[in-house]
C-alpha positions as CSV (number, residue, x, y, z in Angstrom):
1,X,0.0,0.0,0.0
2,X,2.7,2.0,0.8
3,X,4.4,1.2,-2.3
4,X,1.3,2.3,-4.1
5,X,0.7,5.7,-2.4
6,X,4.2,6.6,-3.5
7,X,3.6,5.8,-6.8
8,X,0.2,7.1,-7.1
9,X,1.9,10.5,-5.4
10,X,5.1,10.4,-8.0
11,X,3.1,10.6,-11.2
12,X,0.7,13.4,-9.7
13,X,3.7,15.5,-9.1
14,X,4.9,14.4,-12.5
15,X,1.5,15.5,-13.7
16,X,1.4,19.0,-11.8
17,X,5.3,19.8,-13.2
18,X,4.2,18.9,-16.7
19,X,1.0,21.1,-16.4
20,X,3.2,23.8,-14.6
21,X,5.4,23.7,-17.2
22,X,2.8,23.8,-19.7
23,X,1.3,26.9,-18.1
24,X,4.4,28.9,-18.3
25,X,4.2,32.5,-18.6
26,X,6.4,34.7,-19.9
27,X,7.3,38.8,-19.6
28,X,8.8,40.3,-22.8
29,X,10.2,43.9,-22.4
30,X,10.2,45.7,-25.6
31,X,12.2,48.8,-26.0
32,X,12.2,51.2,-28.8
33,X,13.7,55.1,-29.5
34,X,10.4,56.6,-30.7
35,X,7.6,57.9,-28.6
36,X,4.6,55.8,-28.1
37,X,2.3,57.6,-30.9
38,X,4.5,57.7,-33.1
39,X,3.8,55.0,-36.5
40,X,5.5,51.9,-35.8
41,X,5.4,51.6,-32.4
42,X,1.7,52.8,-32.4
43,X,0.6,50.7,-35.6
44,X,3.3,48.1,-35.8
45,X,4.3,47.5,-32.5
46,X,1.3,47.3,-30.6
47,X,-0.7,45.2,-32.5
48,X,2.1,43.0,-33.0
49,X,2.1,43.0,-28.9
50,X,-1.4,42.6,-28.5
51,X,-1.3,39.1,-31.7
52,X,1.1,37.4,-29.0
53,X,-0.8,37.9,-26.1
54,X,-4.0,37.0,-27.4
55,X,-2.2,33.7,-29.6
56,X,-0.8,32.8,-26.5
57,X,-4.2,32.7,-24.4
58,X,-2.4,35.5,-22.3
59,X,0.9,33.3,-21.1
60,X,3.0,36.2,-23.4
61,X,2.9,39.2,-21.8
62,X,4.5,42.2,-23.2
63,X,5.5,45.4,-21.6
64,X,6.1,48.4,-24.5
65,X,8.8,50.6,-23.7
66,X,8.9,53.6,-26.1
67,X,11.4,57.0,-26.3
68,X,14.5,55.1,-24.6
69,X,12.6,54.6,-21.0
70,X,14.3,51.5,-20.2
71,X,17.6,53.7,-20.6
72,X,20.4,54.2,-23.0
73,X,20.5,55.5,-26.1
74,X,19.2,54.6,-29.8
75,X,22.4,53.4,-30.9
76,X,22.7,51.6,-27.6
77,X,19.5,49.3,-28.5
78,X,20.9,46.3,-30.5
79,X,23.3,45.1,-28.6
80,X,20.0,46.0,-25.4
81,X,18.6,42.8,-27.2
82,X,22.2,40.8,-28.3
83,X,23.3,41.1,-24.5
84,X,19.6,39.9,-23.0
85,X,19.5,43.6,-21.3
86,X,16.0,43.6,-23.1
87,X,13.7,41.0,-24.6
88,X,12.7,42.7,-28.0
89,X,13.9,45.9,-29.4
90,X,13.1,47.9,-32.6
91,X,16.1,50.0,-33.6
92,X,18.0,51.2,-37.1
93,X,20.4,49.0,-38.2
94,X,22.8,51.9,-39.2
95,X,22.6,53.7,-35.7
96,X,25.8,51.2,-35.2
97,X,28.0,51.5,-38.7
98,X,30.5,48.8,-39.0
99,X,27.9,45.9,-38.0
100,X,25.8,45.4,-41.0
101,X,27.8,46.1,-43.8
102,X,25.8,43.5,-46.0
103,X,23.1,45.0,-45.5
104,X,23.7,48.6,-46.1
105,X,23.5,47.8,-49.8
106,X,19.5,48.7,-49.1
107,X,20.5,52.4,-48.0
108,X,22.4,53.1,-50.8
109,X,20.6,55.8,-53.2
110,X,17.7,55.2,-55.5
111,X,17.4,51.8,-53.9
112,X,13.8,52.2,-52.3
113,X,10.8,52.2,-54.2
114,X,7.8,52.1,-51.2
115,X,8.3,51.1,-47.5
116,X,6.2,47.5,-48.1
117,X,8.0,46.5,-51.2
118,X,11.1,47.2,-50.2
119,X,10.4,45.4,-47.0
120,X,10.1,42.6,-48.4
121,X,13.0,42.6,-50.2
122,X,15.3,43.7,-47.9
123,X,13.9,40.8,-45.4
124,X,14.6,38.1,-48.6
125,X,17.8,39.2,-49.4
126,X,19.2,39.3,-45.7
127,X,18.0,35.6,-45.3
128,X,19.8,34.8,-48.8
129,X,22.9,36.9,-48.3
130,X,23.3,38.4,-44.6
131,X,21.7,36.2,-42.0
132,X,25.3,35.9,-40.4
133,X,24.9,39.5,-39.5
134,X,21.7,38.9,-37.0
135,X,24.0,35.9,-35.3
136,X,22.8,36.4,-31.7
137,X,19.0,37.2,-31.9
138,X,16.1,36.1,-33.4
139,X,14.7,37.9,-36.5
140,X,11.0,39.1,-35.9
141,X,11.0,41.6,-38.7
142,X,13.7,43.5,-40.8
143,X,12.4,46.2,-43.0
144,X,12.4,49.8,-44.6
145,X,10.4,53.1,-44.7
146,X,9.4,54.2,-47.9
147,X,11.2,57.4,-50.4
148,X,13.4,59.4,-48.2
149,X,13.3,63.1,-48.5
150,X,14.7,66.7,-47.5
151,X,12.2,68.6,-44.9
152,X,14.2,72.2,-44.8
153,X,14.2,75.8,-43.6
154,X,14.7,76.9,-47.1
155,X,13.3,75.7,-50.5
156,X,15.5,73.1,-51.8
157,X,14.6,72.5,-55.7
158,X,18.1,71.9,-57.4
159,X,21.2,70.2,-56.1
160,X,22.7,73.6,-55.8
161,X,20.3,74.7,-53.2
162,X,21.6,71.9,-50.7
163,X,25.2,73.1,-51.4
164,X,26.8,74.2,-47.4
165,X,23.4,73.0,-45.8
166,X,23.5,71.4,-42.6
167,X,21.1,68.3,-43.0
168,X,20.9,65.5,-40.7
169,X,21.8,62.0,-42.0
170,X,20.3,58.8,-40.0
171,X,23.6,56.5,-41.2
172,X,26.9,56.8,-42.3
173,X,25.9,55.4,-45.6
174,X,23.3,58.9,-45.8
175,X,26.0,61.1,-44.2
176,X,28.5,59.9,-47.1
177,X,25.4,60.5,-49.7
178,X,24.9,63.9,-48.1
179,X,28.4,64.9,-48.6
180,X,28.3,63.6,-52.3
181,X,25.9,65.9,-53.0
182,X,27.2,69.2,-51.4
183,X,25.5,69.5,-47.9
184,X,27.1,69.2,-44.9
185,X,26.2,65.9,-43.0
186,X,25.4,65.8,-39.3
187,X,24.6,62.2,-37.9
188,X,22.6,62.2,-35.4
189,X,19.2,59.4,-34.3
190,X,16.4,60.8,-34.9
191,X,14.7,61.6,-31.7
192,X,17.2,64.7,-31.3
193,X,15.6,65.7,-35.0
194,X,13.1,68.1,-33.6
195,X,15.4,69.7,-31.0
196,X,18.1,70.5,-33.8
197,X,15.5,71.8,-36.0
198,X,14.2,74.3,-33.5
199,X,17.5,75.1,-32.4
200,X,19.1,75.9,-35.6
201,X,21.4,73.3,-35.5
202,X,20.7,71.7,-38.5
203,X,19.1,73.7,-42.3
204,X,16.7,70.6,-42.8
205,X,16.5,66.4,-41.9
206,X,16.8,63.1,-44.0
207,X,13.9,61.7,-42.9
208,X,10.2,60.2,-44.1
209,X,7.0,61.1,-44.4
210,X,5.8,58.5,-41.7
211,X,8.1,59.9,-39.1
212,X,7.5,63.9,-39.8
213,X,4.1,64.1,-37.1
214,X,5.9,62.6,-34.2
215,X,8.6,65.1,-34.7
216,X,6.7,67.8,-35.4
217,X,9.1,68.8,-38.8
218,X,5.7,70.3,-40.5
219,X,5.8,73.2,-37.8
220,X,9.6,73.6,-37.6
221,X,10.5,73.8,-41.3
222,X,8.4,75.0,-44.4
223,X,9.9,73.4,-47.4
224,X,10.0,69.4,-48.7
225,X,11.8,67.7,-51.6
226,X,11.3,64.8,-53.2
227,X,11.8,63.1,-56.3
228,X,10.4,61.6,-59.5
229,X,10.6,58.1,-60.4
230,X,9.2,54.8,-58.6
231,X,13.3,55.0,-56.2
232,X,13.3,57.2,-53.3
233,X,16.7,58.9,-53.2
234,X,17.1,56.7,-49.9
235,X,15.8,54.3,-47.3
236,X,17.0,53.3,-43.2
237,X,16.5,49.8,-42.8
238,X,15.2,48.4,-39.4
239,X,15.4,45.3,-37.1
240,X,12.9,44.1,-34.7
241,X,14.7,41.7,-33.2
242,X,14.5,39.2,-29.9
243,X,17.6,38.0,-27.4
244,X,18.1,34.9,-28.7
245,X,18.6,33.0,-25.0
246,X,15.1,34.8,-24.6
247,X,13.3,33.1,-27.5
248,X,15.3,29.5,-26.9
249,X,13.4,29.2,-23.7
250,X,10.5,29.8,-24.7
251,X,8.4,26.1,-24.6
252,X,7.6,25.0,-28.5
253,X,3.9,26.3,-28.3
254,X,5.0,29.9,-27.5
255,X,8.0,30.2,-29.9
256,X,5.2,28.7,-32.3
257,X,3.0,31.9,-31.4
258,X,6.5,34.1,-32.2
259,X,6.9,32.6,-35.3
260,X,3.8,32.9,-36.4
261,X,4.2,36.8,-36.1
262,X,7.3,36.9,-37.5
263,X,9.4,36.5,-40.9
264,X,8.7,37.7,-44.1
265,X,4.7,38.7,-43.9
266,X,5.4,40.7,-40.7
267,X,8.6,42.3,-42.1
268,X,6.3,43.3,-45.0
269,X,3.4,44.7,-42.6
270,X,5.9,46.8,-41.0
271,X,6.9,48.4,-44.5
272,X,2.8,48.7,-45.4
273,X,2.6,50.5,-41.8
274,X,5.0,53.2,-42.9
275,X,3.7,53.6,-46.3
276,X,0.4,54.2,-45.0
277,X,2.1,56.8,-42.4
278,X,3.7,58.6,-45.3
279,X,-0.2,59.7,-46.7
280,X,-0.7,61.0,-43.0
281,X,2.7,63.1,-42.6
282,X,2.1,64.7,-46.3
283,X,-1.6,65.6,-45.7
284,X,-0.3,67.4,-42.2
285,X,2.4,69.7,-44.3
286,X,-0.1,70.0,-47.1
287,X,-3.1,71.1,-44.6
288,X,-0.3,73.5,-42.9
289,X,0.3,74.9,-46.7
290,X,4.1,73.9,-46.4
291,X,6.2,74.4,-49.9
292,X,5.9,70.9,-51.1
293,X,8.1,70.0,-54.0
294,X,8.8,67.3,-56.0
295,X,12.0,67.1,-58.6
296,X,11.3,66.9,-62.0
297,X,13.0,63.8,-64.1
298,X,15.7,66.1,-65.4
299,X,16.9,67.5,-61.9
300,X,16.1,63.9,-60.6
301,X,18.7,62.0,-63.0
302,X,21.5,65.0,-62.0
303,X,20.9,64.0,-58.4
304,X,21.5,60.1,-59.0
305,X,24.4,61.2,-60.6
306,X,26.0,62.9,-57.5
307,X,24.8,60.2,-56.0
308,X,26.1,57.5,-57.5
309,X,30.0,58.0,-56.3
310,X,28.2,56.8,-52.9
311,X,27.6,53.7,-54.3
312,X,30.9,53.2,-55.8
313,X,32.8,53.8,-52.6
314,X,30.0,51.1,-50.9
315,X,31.9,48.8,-53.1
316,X,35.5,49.7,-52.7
317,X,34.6,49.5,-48.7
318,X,33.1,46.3,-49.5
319,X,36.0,45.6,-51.2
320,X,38.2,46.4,-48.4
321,X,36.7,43.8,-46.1
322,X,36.7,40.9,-48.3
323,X,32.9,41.7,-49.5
324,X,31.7,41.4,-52.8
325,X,29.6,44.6,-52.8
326,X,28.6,44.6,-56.5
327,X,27.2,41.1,-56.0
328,X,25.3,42.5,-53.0
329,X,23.9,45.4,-55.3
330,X,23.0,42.9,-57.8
331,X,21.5,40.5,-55.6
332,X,19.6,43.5,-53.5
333,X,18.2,44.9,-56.9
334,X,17.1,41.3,-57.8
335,X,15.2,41.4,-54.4
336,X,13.3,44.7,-55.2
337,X,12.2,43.7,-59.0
338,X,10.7,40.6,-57.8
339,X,8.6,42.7,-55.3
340,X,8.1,45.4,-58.2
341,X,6.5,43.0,-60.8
């Protein structure tokens, strides 16, 4: 009887540590540089957030962090998730130069053509050519905003009016772009964008559309170039990305709900999100009467000539590292007409 009891009371603790284990719940800190209402992190983020926990019957919960409030600073943010300081962090990929140079090839100019194509191509190609890059987290989502343009305090409608303007560039591969074309490049991440504007600091900003609300560009400055043609003159690309440790010990059924949420579909959501952010910042500058302005094809094609020493210096920096840059263009510009047809 004895013997009985102890096995009856073994497999009911068996039981209880299976079920326990079954039950798990988890916590996942997410931490991002933008403030709460601003696109992504209001129309990306969130719902993302809100797909886990409802796919996991609640055991996911996830605490949103925007603007930096878990400390540090933009550039800070990857290694926040590589080092397991965070769970999940959305960050630029060129806030840390050096660390991607694969996949830089998407900044380059007149790569982009819209946030959700581009999105997808730039998630394809770093799974074909770049994953080594990411070794250390867990992909969720790699993406791009849509055409990058100038938002300045003076009218900007031919390459000489940027000549000695102080414009803020988001990467090193837009600060050497900047140059190329005869402003002055000054990095900075964009959350210090609307202090530098009202300071004086900077003439204008590389940014989009999406972003120009949160910042509050369409009060600070009066003037906006773009371009014609279906390629923005650039693009940032993004990671929304997971401590790996964090994601390994998950149990399968709730790295099954990640998953779900994750890869090439999400990346491309994120992309869709910023597109669709783009019609809201334009309709705020148009509504405020702001000098929009958009290059003709002449001026255009004069501009992607400037640009295009950028593009050859990608590949002899490439080239320096033991990089095949020019198959890296190729292969990125493969990526973007399969998404374009």
């Amino acid at each position: 009887m004895r013997l009985l009891k102890t096995i009856v009371g073994a497999a009911l603790a068996a039981a209880l540590l299976s079920t326990t284990a079954f039950a798990q719940e988890v916590t996942l800190r997410v931490h991002q540089m933008l403030p709460a209402q601003a696109t992504i992190p209001a129309q990306a983020i969130e719902p993302w957030a809100e797909r886990i926990e409802e796919q996991s019957d609640g055991r996911i919960n996830v605490e949103l962090y925007p603007a930096m409030q878990l400390g540090g600073t933009p550039p800070s943010l990857y290694d926040q998730a590589l080092d397991g300081v965070v769970d999940v962090v959305w960050t630029v990929l060129g806030y840390t130069p050096g660390r991607f140079p694969k996949s830089e090839v998407f900044e380059l100019p007149f790569m982009v053509t819209n946030g959700e194509e581009t999105s997808a191509a730039f998630y394809n190609y770093v799974q074909d050519n770049a994953m080594d890059e990411f070794s250390g987290v867990h992909v969720i989502a790699l993406h791009a905003h849509g055409p990058g343009l100038f938002h300045s305090d003076t009218p900007i409608e031919s390459l000489e009016d940027l000549e000695g303007l102080k414009i803020r560039g988001g990467s090193r591969i837009i600060s050497d772009m900047l140059a190329n074309l005869g402003a002055e490049p000054v990095g900075m991440p964009v959350p210090q964008v609307t202090e530098a504007l009202s300071r004086g600091v900077i003439n204008g900003t590389t940014i989009p559309w999406e972003v120009t609300p949160a910042l509050r560009v369409s009060e600070l400055v009066g003037n906006h170039t773009g371009f014609s043609g279906d390629r923005g003159l650039y693009s940032l690309t993004f990671g929304f990305v997971m401590n790996q440790a964090s994601y390994d010990s998950l149990p399968d059924d709730l790295k099954a709900v990640i998953d779900a949420n994750s890869g090439l579909e999400t990346s491309r959501e994120f992309g869709r999100v910023m597109d669709q952010g783009d019609i809201v910042g334009l309709q705020i500058a148009e509504e405020r009467g702001n000098n929009i302005i958009v290059l003709d094809e002449e001026e255009t094609a004069r501009w992607r000539e400037a640009a295009q020493p950028t593009i050859e210096q990608w590949f002899a920096d490439m080239e320096a590292v033991g990089i095949d840059g020019e198959a890296l263009y190729a292969a990125a510009q493969a990526a973007l007409e399969a998404e374009m047809q």
